[in-house]
C-alpha positions as CSV (number, residue, x, y, z in Angstrom):
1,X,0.0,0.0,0.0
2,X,1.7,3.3,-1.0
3,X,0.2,5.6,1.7
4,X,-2.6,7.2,-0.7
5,X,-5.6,5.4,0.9
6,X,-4.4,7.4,4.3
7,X,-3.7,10.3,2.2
8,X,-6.9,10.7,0.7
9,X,-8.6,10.2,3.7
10,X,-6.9,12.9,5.7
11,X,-8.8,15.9,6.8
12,X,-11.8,14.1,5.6
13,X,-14.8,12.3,7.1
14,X,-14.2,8.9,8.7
15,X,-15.7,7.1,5.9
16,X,-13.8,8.4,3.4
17,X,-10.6,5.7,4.6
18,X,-13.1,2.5,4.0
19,X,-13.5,4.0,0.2
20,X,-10.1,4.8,-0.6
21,X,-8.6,1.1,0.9
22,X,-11.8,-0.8,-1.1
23,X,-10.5,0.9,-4.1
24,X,-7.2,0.5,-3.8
25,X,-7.5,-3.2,-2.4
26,X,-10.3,-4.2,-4.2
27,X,-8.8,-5.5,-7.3
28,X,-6.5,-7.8,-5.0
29,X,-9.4,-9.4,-3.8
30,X,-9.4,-7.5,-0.5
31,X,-12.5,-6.6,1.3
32,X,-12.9,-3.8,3.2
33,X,-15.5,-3.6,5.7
34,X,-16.3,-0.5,8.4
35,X,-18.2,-1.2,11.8
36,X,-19.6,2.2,12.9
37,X,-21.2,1.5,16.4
38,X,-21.9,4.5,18.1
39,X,-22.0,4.2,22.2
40,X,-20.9,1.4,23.3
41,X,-20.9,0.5,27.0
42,X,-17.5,-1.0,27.6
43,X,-14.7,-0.7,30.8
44,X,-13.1,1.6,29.4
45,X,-15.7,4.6,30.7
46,X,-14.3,3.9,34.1
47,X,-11.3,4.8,33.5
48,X,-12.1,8.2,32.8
49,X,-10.4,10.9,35.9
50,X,-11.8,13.8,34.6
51,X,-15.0,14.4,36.7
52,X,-16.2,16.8,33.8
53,X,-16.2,14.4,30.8
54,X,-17.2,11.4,33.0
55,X,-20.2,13.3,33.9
56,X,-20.6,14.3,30.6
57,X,-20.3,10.3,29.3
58,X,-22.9,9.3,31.9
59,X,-25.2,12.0,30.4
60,X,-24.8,10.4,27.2
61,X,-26.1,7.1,28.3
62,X,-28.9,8.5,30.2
63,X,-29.9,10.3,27.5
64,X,-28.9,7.5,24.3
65,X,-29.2,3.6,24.3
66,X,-26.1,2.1,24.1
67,X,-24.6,-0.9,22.7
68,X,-22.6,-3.6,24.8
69,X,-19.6,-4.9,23.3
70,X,-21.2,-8.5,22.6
71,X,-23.3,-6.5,20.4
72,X,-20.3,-4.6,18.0
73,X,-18.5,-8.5,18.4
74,X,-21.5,-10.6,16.9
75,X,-21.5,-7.9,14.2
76,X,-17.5,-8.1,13.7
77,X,-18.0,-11.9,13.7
78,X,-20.6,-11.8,11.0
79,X,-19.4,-9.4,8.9
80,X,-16.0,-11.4,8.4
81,X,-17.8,-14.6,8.2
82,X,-19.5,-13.3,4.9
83,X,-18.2,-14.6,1.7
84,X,-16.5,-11.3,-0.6
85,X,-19.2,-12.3,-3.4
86,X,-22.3,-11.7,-0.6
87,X,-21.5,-8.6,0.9
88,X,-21.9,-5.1,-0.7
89,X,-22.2,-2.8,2.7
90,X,-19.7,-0.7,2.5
91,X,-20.8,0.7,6.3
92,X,-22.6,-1.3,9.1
93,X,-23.9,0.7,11.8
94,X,-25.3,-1.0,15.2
95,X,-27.8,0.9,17.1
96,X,-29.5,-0.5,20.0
97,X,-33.1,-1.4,19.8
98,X,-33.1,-1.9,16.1
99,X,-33.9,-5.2,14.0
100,X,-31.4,-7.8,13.6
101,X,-29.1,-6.5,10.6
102,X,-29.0,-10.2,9.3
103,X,-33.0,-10.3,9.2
């Protein structure tokens, strides 16, 4: 990979990197895939020492449902079990609450 995927995709909008790998991979028979999952509820908010931003984070999942890691790993775990000829998605987002994406 000569460094133009990253290239391209600096400055720009997160899924602008997928794009630029798919096209530059693609023709080796590469998939690219990008798992967008929003809040996730994971350890790693506990970690947080700044009073301001945890309190902040806390807001966010009063305020928005979040996902739980086993959610963003089934999705991981299907997405890579997929053969190349079956998936198109560029993008999967999880959100929680919604139907299963393999429905």
């Amino acid at each position: 990979m000569g460094g133009e995927p990253a290239m391209a995709a600096a400055g720009s909008e997160k899924p602008q990197l997928p794009a630029a790998l798919r096209a530059e991979l693609g023709p080796r028979d590469v998939r690219v895939s990008a798992i967008a999952p929003g809040l996730t509820d994971t350890e790693l908010g506990g970690h947080i020492d700044n009073p301001v931003l945890r309190e902040q984070l806390g807001g966010m999942f009063a305020a928005i449902p979040a996902l739980h890691a086993e959610d963003v790993a089934d999705l991981i775990a299907y997405t890579v079990s997929r053969p190349g000829r079956s998936t198109r998605a560029t993008r999967w987002c999880c959100r929680p609450g919604r139907p299963d994406l393999r429905a």
